[in-house]
C-alpha positions in Angstrom: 0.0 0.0 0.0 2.9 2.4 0.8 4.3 1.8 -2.5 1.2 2.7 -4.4 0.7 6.3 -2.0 5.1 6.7 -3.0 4.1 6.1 -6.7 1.0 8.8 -6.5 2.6 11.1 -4.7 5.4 11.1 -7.5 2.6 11.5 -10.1 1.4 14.4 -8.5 4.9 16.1 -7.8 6.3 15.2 -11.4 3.3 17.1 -13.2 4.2 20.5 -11.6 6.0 22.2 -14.0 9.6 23.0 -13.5 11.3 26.3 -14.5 14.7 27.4 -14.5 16.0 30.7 -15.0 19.4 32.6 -15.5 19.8 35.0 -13.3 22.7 37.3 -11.9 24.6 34.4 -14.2 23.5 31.7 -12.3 20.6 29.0 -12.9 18.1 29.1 -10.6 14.7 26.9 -10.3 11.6 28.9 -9.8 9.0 26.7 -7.3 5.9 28.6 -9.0 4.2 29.8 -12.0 0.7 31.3 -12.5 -2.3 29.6 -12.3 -3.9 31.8 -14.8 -1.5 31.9 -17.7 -0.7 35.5 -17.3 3.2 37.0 -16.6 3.9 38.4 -13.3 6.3 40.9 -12.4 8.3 38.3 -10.0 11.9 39.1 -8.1 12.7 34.9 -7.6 15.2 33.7 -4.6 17.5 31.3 -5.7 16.5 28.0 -4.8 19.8 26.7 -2.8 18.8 23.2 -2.2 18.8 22.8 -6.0 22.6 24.4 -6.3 23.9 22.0 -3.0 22.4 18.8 -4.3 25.3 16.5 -5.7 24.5 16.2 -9.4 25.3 12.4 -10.9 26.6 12.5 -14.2 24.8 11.5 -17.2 25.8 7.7 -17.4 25.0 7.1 -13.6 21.8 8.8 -13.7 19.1 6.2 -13.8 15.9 7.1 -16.5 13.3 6.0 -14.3 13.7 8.0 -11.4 11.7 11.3 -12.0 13.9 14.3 -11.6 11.0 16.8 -9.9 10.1 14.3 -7.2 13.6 14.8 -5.9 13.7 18.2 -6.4 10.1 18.8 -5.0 10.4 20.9 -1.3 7.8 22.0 1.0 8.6 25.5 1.6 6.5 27.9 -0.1 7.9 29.8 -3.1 10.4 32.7 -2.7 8.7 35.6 -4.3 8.1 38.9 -4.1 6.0 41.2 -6.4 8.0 44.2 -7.5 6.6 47.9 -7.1 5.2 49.7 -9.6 7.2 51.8 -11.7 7.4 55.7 -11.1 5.2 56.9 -14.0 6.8 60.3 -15.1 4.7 63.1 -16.3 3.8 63.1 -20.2 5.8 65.1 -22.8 3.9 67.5 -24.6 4.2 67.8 -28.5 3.3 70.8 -29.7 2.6 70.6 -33.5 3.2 73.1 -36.4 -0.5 72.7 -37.6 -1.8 73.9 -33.7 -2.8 70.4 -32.0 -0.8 69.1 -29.4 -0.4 65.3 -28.5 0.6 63.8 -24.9 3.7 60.6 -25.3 5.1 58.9 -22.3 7.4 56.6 -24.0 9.7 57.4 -27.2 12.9 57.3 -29.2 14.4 60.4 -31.0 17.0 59.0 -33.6 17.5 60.9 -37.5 15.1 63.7 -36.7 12.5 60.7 -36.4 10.3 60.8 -33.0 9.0 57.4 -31.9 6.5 57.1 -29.8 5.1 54.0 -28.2 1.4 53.6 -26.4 -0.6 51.3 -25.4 -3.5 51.0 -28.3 -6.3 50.6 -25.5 -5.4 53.9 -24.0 -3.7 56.0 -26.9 -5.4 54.7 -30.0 -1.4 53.1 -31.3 1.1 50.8 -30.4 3.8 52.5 -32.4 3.7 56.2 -34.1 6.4 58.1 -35.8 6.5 61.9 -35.7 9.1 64.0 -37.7 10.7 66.3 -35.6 9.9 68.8 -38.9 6.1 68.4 -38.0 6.5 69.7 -34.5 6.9 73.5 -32.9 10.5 72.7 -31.7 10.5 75.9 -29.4 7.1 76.1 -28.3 7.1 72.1 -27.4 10.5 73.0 -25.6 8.8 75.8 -23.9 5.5 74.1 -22.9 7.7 70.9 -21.0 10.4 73.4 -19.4 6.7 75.1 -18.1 5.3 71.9 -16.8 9.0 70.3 -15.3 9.2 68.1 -17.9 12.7 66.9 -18.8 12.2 66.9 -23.2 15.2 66.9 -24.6 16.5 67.1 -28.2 19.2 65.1 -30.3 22.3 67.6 -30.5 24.0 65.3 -33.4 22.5 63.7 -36.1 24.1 60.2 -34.8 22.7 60.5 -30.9 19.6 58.9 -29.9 17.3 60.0 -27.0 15.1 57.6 -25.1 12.5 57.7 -22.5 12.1 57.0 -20.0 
């Protein structure tokens, strides 16, 4: 009877699913994943007990003993949700033609602005903007006004990002 409970209990451990990640330039194995498919933002703890275990070489290793019932632990998993990202205030573009657009995210490179949004939210998930199209001093002005760091290329080979 203890043999068949051994043998479920293997069942059971073997279909978690196992994960290992590189991290800081080491493999680590991380003990959870989400239940509903979705990513989570996730700072992982090594798991040591994985990194101390002798490791038999390839030709000793036996193929019927299942790797994540050895590897299973009872400790809950080491993880802790990072915070939320400082959202900065929107750059204002102020436009030749007199209409002005709000970006968060973008790339300046060869006079080229890049702006990425999120198409729920913005209406795009990519737009480019010639730097020709905008009021370069009055967009300048407006984001000095409202403490807004907007900065321009000063070479044609320099590219700006932000955040």
């Amino acid at each position: 009877m203890d043999r068949i409970d051994e043998d479920n209990s293997r069942e059971l451990a073997s279909a978690q699913p196992l994960v290992i990640e590189l991290q800081n330039g080491r493999y680590v194995r991380v003990n959870s994943t989400p239940s509903n498919g979705e990513a989570l933002p996730l700072t992982l703890a090594p798991d040591r007990a994985l990194s101390e275990q002798p490791q038999p070489s390839k030709s000793t290793r036996s193929h019927s003993t299942p790797l994540a019932a050895s590897n299973v632990t009872s400790q809950p998993p080491a993880i802790a949700a990072t915070p939320p990202q400082h959202d900065l205030a929107p750059a204002l573009l102020l436009f030749r033609d007199g209409h002005s657009e709000e970006v968060r995210d973008y790339t300046i490179a060869d006079g080229i602005l890049y702006a990425r949004g999120d198409y729920y939210t913005d209406g795009y998930w990519n737009k480019k903007i010639a730097l020709s199209t905008l009021n370069v001093s009055q967009t300048l002005a407006a984001n000095a006004a409202r403490n807004v760091k907007f900065v321009l290329p000063a070479s044609p080979n320099e590219v700006i990002t932000r955040p």
